[in-house]
N, C-alpha and C positions, 0 to 999 in steps of 0.2 A: 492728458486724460486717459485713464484707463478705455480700453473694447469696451467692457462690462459698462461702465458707467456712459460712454456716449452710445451703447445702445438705448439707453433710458432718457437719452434729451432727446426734447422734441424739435421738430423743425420750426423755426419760430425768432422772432426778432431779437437780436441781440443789442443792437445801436443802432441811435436813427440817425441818418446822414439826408445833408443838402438833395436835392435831385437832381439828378444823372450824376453823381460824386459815384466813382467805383466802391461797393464795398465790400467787403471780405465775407466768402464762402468757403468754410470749412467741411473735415470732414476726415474719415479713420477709411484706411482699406483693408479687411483682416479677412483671414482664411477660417473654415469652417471649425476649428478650434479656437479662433480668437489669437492669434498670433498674426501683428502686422506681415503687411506686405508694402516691398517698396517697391517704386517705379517712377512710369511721370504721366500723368494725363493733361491730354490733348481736350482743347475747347472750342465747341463751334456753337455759333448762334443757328436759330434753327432756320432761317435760309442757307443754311448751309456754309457759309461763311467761316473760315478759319479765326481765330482769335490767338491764340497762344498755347504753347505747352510749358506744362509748371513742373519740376520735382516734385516725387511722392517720398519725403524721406523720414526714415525711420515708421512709417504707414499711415504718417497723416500730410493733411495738405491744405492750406490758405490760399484763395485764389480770389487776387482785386476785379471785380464784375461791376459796367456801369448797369442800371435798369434796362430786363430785357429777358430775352427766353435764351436757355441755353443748355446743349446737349452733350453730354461729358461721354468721353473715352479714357479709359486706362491700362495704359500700356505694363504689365509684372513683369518682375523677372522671371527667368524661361521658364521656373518651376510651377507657374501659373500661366492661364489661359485670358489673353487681351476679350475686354468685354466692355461692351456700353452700360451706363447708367439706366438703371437698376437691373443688373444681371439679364440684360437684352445684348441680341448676338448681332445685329445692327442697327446703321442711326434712324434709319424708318421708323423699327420700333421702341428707340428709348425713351427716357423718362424723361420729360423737360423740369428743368430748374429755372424756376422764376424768380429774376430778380427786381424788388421793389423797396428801395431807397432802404434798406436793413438788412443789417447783415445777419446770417443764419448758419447754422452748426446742422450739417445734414448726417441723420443717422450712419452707425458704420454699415462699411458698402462692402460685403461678403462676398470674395475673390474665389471661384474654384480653381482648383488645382489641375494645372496642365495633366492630359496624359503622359506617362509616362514606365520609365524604365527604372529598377533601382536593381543592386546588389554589393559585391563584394571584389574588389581584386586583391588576391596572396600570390606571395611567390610559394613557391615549387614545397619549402619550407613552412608553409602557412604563416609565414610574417606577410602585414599590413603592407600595400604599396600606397604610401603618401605619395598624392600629387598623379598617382595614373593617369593618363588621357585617356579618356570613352567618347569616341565619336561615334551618330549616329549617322546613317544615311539612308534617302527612302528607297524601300525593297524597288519600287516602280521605277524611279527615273535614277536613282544613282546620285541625286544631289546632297548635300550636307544637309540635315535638318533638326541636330543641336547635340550637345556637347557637354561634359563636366570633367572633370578633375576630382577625383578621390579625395574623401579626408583624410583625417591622419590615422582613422581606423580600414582606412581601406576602402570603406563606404562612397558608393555614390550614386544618383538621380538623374536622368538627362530625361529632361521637360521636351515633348513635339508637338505637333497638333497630326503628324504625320501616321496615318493606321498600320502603317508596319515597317520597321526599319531592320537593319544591319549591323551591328554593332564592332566598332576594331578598337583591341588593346594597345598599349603602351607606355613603358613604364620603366622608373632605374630601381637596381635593387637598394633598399634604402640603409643598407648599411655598407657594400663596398661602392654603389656609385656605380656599377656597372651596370649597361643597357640590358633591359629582359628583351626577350623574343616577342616582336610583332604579333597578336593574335587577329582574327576574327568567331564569332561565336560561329557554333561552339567549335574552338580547338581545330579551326581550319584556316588555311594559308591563304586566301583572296574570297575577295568580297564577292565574287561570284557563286564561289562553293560556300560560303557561311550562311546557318541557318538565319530565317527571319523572325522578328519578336514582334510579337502585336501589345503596343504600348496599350496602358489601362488609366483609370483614374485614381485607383489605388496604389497604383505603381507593380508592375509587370516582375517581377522576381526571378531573377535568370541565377539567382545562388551567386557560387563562390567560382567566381575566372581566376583560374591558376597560368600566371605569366612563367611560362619556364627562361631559365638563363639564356639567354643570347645565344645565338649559335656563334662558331668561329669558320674561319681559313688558315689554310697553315699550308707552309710548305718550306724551299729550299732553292735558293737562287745559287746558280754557278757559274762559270765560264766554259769556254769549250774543251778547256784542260780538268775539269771537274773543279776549280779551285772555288771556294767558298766568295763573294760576293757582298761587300757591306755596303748600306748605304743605299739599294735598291728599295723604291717604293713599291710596293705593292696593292692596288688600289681593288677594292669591291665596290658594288653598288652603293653601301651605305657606310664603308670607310676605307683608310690606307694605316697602312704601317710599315716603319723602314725595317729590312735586314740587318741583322746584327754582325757580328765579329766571325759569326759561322755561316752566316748566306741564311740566316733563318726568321721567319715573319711569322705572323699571327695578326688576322684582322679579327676584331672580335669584336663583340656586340652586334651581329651581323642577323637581318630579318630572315625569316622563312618564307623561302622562294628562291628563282632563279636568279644567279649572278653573272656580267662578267667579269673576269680579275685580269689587268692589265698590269703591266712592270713598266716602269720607267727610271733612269739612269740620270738623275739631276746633274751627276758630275760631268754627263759627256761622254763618257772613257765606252759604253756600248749599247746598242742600240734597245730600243724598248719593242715590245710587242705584246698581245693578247696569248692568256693561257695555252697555250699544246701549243708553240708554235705558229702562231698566227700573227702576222708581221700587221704594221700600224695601217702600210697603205694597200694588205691585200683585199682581194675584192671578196674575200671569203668572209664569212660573218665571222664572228668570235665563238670558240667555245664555250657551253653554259654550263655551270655549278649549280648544282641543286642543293639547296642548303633546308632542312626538316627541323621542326622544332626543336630548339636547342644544341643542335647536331654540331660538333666535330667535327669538321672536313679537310682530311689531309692529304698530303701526297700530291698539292698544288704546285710544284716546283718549275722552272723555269731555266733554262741554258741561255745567256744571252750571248751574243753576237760580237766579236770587239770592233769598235772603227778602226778604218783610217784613222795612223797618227797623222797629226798634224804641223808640220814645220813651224813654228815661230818666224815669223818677217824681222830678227830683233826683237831683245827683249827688253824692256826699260826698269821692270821691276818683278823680282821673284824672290820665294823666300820657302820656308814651313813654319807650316801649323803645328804645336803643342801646344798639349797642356801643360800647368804647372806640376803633375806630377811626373810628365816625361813622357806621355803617350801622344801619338799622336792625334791629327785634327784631323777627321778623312770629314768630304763633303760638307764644308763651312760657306756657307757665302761669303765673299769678298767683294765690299763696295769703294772704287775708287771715285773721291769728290773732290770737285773744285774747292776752291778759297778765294770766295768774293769777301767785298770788304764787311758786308755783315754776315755773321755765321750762318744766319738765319734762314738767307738765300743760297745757304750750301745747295748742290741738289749731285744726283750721283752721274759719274760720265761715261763708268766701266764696272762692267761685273765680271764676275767669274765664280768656279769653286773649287776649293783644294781638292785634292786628287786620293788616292788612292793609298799615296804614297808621305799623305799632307802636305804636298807642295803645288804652289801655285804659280801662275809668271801673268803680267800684263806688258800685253808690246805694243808700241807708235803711243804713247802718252803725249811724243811731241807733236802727234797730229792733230792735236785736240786744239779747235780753235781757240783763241786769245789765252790757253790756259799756259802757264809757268812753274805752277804749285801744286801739290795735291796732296790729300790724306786720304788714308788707307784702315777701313774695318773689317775685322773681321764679326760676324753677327752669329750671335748663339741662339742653341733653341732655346724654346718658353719655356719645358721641361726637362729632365734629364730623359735621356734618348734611351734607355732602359729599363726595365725594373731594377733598382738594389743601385743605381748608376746616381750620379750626381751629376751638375748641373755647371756649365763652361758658361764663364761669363764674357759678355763683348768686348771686346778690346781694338783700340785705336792705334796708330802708327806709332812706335816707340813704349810700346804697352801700358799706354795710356784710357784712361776709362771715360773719355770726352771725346768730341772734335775740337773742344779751346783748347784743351790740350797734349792733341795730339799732335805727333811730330811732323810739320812738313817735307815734302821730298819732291825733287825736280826728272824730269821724264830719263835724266841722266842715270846709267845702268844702273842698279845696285843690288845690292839683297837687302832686304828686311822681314828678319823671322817675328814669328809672333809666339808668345806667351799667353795662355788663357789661364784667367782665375779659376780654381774649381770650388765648388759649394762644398761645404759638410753636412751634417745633419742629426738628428735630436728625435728619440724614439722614445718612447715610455707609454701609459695606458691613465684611460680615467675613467674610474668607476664609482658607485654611491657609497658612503655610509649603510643604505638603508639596503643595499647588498644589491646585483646586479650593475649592469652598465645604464649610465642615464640618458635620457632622452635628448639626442643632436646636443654632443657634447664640441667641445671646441678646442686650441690651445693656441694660445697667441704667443709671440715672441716681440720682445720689445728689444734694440742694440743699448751702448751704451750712453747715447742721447737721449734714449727712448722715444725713436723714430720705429715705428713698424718695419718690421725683419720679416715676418711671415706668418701662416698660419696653416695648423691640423684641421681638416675640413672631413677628412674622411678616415673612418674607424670601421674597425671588424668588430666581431657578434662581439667580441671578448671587452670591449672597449680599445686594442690597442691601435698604436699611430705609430705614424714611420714619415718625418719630413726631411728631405734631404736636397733643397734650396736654400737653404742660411748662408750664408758669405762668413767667411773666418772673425772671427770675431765675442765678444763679453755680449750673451744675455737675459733677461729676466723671462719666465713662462709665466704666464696666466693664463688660468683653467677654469672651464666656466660650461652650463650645462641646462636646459630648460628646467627649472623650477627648483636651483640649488642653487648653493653660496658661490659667485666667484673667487676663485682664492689665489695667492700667484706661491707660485715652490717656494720654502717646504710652509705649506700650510700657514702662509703670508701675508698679509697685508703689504698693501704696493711699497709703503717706506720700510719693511724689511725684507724686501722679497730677494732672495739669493741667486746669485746669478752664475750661471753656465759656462763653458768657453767650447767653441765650437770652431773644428781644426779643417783644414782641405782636405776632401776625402776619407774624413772617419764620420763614425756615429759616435755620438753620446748615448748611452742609455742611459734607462732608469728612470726618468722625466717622468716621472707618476705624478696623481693626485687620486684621494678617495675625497671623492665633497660631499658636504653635508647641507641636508635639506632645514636647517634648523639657522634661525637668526640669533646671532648669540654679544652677548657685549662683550668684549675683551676685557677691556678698563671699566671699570662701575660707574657710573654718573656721580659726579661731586656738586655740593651746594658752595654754591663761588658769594661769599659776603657773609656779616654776620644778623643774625637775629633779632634787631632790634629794631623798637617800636619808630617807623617812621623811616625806617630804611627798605631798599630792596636788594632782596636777594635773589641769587638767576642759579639757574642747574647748566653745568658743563654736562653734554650729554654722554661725556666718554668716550670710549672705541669698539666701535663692533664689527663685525667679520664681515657687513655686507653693509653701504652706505650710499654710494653714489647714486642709486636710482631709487634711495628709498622719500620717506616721508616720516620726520618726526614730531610726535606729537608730544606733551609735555600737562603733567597735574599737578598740585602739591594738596597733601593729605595733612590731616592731623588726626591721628591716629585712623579709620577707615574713613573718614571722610573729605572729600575731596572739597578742598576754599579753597582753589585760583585753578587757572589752566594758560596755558604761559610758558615758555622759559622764562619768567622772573615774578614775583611775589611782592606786592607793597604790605607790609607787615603793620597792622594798624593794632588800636588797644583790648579790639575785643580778641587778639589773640594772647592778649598775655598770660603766662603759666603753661603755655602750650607747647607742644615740639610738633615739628613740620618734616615732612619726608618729600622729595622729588619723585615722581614717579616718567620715565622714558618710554615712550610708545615707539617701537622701529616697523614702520609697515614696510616691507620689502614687495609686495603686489603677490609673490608667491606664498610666503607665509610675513607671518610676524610676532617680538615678542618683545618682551619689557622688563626692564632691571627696574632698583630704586636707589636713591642715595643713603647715607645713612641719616639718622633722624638727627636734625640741627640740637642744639641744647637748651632749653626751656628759654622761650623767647621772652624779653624783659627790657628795659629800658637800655638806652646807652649808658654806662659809667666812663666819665673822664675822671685818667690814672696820672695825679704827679708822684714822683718819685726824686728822694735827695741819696743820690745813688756813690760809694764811698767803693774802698777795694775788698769789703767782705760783708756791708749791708746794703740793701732797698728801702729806704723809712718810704712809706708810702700814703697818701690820701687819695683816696677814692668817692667821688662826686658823683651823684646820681639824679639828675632833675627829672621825676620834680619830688625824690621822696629826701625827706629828712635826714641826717647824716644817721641818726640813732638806727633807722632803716636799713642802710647801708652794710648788709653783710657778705663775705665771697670768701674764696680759697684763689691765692696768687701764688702761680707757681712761673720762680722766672728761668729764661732758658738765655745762653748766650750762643748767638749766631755764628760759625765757626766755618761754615763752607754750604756746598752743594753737592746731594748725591748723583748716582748715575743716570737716574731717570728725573733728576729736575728738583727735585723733594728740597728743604732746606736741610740743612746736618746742623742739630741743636744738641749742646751741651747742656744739661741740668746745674742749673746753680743754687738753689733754693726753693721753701714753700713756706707758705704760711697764712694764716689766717686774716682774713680782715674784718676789724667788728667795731661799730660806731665809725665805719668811713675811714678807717686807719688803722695802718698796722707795718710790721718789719720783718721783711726775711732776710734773713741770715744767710750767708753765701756759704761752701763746703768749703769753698777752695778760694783763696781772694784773686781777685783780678788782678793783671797786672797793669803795670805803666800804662799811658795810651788809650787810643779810639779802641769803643765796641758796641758792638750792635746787641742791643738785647730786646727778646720776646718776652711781655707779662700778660700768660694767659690765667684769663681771668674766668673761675665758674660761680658766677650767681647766684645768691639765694633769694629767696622771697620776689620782689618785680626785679632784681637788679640783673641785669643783663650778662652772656656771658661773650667771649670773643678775647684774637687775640692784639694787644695793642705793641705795635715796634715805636723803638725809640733807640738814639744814639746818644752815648757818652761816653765823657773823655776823662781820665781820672789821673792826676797828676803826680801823684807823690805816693 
C-alpha cells in the first residue's frame, strides 16, 4: 500500500478473531516526504515487559499481538533518529496500542531524520570517490559515533545523534586502485588538529573533500661496498615493498603523519634495522618520517650489515633457482615436506630461501624423525614482483606443478635445480560506442577448456589494461562494462569468439573492445511451422549480441494488432486470410529491444499434396478439407533437395512451377531427374482459404 493511501485508513478493525488468538498489527514507517524507512521495532507491553523485535522491511511491518496494551519502538537505519510510537522520545510518554481481538492497520508513523553530516568526496582531479569511508567521531569523548561509504557520485550522509563530531577520509582512486591520503576535516593530519562539524537535521554541508594521492617512501638499499640490494623489504606504518634489481623501493599509498620505516632481509644474508641506522635491539627509538599530504619522500636509503656466513653441518640437498627464461630466482621460499601415506597430511619440515645468488642447500634431512622421503617447492608470489614484470609460477621437485607429482628425494646429497613457469600477458583498452570509457569495465579470459585464466580489474582514465598473469597458453577475451553489451574479441558472441595465444614473458597487444549500449538481434527471429488452421506455430527467437541475463518476451501481430503472446500461436478459423508476424522482446535490465520475423503467408487450411512423380513431371492433386476440389487453387513450385549450406540452410535446386486449378495440376521439370532416390520440396502458395507451406517427400524413379 502506498504512504499516501495508508495515511487515509483509519485505525479500525480489519478481522475478528477468537480471544487472546494473536492478531496482526500493521503499519508504514516513512520520513517527512513519504519515502519508507526500514529497520525493526521492538515491542513491549506496558508493564514494561519485552515481547519481541519484528523487521521493518521495505517501511512496513505486520506484527502477531495477543489482546493487551502495548508500546512500540523503532529502531531506522542510522540516517534516522530511533523514536517511540507516535513520535515520543521515550516509553513514559508513548502512545499505547490496544489490542482487542481485531486486527488493525495503524496510520503511517512519520520517522525524523537523524541529524546529520552530508557532502562530497573528489580526488585531487574532481572525479567521484565511490565507496569513501567517512567516519565520524564525537568532538567530546573521541568515540566512533557513525559512519557512511560514498555513492558512486561521491556523495555521502553519516546520520549521529552526537552535537559535534570529527570527520576522517579515505578512499582508493577509482580508476588506478591506488590508496588516496588519509584525511581529517578540514585538510588536517589527526583527529586532534581537525575542525569540528555540528551535525543538523537538514544535514550539515561541509562541501567538496578533496582526497589527494597517497603520499609515498622511496629510497635505496645497499651493502657496505655500495652494491645495490634485491629482495630487501622495506616496511612503513601502513605498508612494505621489496627492493628491486637496483636496491630500489617505494612504499606507496602511505597516510599523512609520522612513520617508522624498518628493512628487513627475508633471505638471511644481512641484518635488518630501523631507518638511519638504528639497529632492531637498540635501545634507541626509531627515527621518524614525516610524510604531508600526498608528499614524496625520498632519500629513505639504508646500508645493511652482512652476517656471519654460516658453515653448513653437510649438506643433503642444494640446487638454483630459475626461471624459464634464464634469470635467476633471488628470495623464493623453499618448503621441504614429508610423504605420509595420504598427500593430505603432507605438512612442511624445512624452510629456507634462495639466496642472492638463487641458490639454496638444506642439511641433516636425515635427522628428521621417522622421515626417508621428501618433496621440495619452490613458492612464488601472488603477483609479479614488479611493474611491467610477470608472474613465476610454483614449482615442485622435478619441475613439477603438484606434490602427487612431484619428485621424491632421499636426505642422500644431491643437487636439484628448479625451473619456474613464467606468465605472459594481454594488454589492449575498452571504451563505448557512445564515446568515452565506460563505467567498471572488465575483461575476462577464458583457457582452452574454458576454465577461468584471469581477469582486467583495473583500468586508467583512457580505458586501458595491462594483465600480465596468464600462463602460456590459447585464449578467448570477454569484455564487459556497467550498462553495455558483453561481447568477447572481435565483437563476438561466445561460439565465435577468437582466440589469443599468450607466450612466457611477452605481451599481446591490441586486445580492445568498443561496446555498445544497444541490444541488437544478430539473426532475425524466424516463424518455425506453417500456417494453418489448427496447427501451432512458435518463433525461434534468433541471435542477439546480449542473452544470458536477459528476459524474452514474445507477441504475434496481424498486421498492428497483437492475437497471442507466446512463443507459439494456435492458429484457429477466425484467422483465415490473415498473415501473422512474430514480434521478440529482449529486456537486457539496462536497456532493451525488439526485431520481428517476417510475415507468415496468408493463413488457410492444410492442403494434402499427392504427386505421381516420373524423370521430367509432378501430375499432382491437391486436397483441401473441408473446401471442395473446384476450391482448391495454388502455385507449386517444386524444388529438388541437393545438399546443405554453410550456415545449416537447405541447398535447393529449382525443378519446376505451375499452377494448380480444380485440385490438380502438372509441372514440368527443366531438367529430368535422373536414376535413383530424391528428396524433393513442393512449396505450395495458396489461394482463396487454401493454405500455403512447404511439403517434403521422397522418391525413387527407376528408368
Amino acid at each position: 500500500m502506498a504512504a499516501g493511501a495508508l495515511a487515509a485508513a483509519a485505525l479500525g478493525a480489519v478481522s475478528a478473531a477468537p480471544a487472546n488468538a494473536a492478531v496482526m498489527v500493521s503499519g508504514s514507517t516513512i520520513d517527512a516526504a513519504g519515502n519508507y524507512v526500514e529497520g525493526s521495532m521492538s515491542v513491549y507491553s506496558t508493564t514494561g515487559a519485552y515481547v519481541g523485535n519484528y523487521v521493518v522491511d521495505s517501511g512496513t511491518f505486520d506484527i502477531p499481538l495477543e489482546n493487551g496494551s502495548y508500546k512500540l519502538r523503532f529502531f531506522p537505519t542510522p540516517d534516522y533518529t530511533p523514536e517511540w510510537y507516535r513520535d515520543k522520545p521515550d516509553e513514559a510518554t508513548a502512545d499505547v496500542v490496544t489490542v482487542a481481538g481485531a486486527a488493525q492497520t495503524l496510520s503511517p508513523w512519520t520517522i525524523e531524520r537523524a541529524p546529520s553530516v552530508t557532502g562530497i568526496v573528489r580526488t585531487a582531479d574532481g572525479r567521484a570517490v565511490r565507496g569513501a569511508s567517512v567516519r565520524a567521531y564525537d568532538t567530546t569523548t573521541g568515540n566512533p559515533v557513525g559512519s557512511d561509504s560514498a555513492d558512486r557520485n561521491g556523495a555521502f550522509r553519516v546520520g549521529t545523534t552526537a552535537p559535534s563530531v570529527k570527520l576522517v577520509f579515505s578512499g582508493y582512486d577509482p580508476d588506478s586502485g591506488d590508496e588516496l591520503a588519509t584525511e581529517w576535516y578540514n585538510d588536517k593530519a589527526s583527529q586532534d588538529a581537525a575542525d569540528p562539524v555540528g551535525p543538523t537535521a537538514a544535514g550539515a554541508d561541509v562541501g567538496v573533500v578533496t582526497l589527494a594521492p597517497g603520499g609515498s617512501i622511496s629510497g635505496r638499499v645497499t651493502n657496505e661496498y655500495a652494491q645495490p640490494l634485491a629482495r630487501v623489504q622495506a616496511c612503513s606504518n601502513d605498508g612494505c615493498d621489496y627492493t628491486d634489481a637496483n636496491g630500489v623501493y617505494t612504499i606507496e599509498g602511505v597516510a599523512t603523519g609520522t612513520h617508522e620505516v624498518a628493512f628487513y632481509d627475508e633471505i638471511g644474508e644481512y641484518h635488518g634495522e630501523y631507518w638511519n641506522n638504528v639497529a632492531f635491539d637498540s635501545p634507541a627509538d626509531p627515527n621518524i618520517v614525516t610524510v604531508a599530504p600526498g608528499q614524496a619522500v625520498t632519500g629513505i636509503d639504508a646500508v645493511l650489515t652482512l652476517k656471519p656466513a654460516a658453515t653448513p653441518n653437510g649438506v643433503d640437498v642444494s640446487g638454483t633457482v630459475r626461471d624459464e627464461l634464464g634469470n635467476l630466482g633471488i628470495g623464493y621460499e623453499i618448503d621441504v615436506l614429508d610423504t605420509p601415506a595420504d598427500p593430505k597430511d603432507a605438512k612442511v619440515v624445512a624452510s629456507t630461501y634462495s639466496n642472492r645468488a638463487g641458490q639454496y642447500h638444506f642439511a641433516q634431512l636425515d635427522r628428521i624423525a621417522g622421515e626417508t622421503e621428501f618433496k621440495l617447492v619452490v613458492r612464488s608470489d601472488q603477483e609479479p614482483r614488479e611493474e611491467g614484470d610477470f608472474l613465476r609460477r610454483t614449482t615442485w621437485s622435478g619441475n613439477k606443478l603438484g606434490y602427487d607429482t612431484a619428485l621424491p628425494i632421499t636426505s642422500a646429497p644431491r643437487t636439484l635445480d628448479f625451473t619456474l613457469p613464467v606468465s605472459g600477458g594481454v594488454s589492449g583498452a575498452i571504451t563505448s560506442e557512445a564515446g568515452g570509457v565506460p563505467e567498471d569495465p572488465w575483461a575476462s579470459f577464458r583457457d582452452a577448456e574454458n576454465n577461468f585464466g584471469g581477469q582486467a580489474y583495473e583500468f586508467k582514465l583512457d580505458g586501458t589494461y595491462d594483465v600480465r598473469t596468464l600462463w602460456a597458453g590459447t585464449y578467448t577475451v570477454q569484455f564487459g562494462a556497467d550498462d553495455h553489451v558483453t561481447e568477447w574479441w572481435k565483437d563476438a558472441l561466445p561460439e565465435d569468439a577468437t582466440t589469443i595465444t599468450v607466450k612466457p614473458g611477452q605481451l599481446t597487444t591490441g586486445i580492445s573492445a568498443a561496446l555498445t549500449k544497444d541490444v541488437k538481434a544478430i539473426e532475425r527471429p524466424e516463424v518455425a511451422g506453417d500456417a494453418w488452421v489448427g496447427k501451432t506455430i512458435r518463433i525461434d527467437k534468433g541471435r542477439w549480441n546480449t542473452e544470458a541475463q536477459s528476459v524474452f518476451t514474445y507477441e504475434w501481430l496481424a498486421g498492428s494488432t497483437v492475437v497471442g503472446t507466446g512463443p507459439s500461436l494456435k492458429i484457429t478459423k477466425s484467422m483465415l486470410g490473415k498473415k501473422v508476424t512474430g514480434r521478440v522482446t529482449n529486456d537486457a535490465g539496462f536497456a532493451q529491444a525488439q526485431a520481428v520475423t517476417k510475415t507468415t503467408p496468408k493463413i488457410g487450411y492444410k492442403p494434402k499434396l499427392k504427386a505421381k512423380v516420373s524423370k521430367r513431371a509432378a501430375a499432382i492433386t491437391l486436397k483441401v478439407k473441408p473446401l471442395k476440389a473446384k476450391k482448391v487453387k495454388a502455385t507449386i513450385t517444386v524444388f529438388e533437395l541437393v545438399g546443405t549450406k554453410k550456415n545449416g540452410d537447405d541447398k535447393l535446386k529449382k525443378l519446376g512451377k505451375a499452377k494448380i486449378t480444380g485440385g490438380k495440376g502438372v509441372v514440368r521439370f527443366k531438367k529430368a531427374l535422373g536414376k535413383g532416390k530424391h528428396k524433393l520440396v513442393f512449396t505450395v502458395k495458396g489461394k482463396g482459404k487454401v493454405g500455403s507451406g512447404d511439403i517434403r517427400t521422397k522418391v525413387k524413379i527407376k528408368r
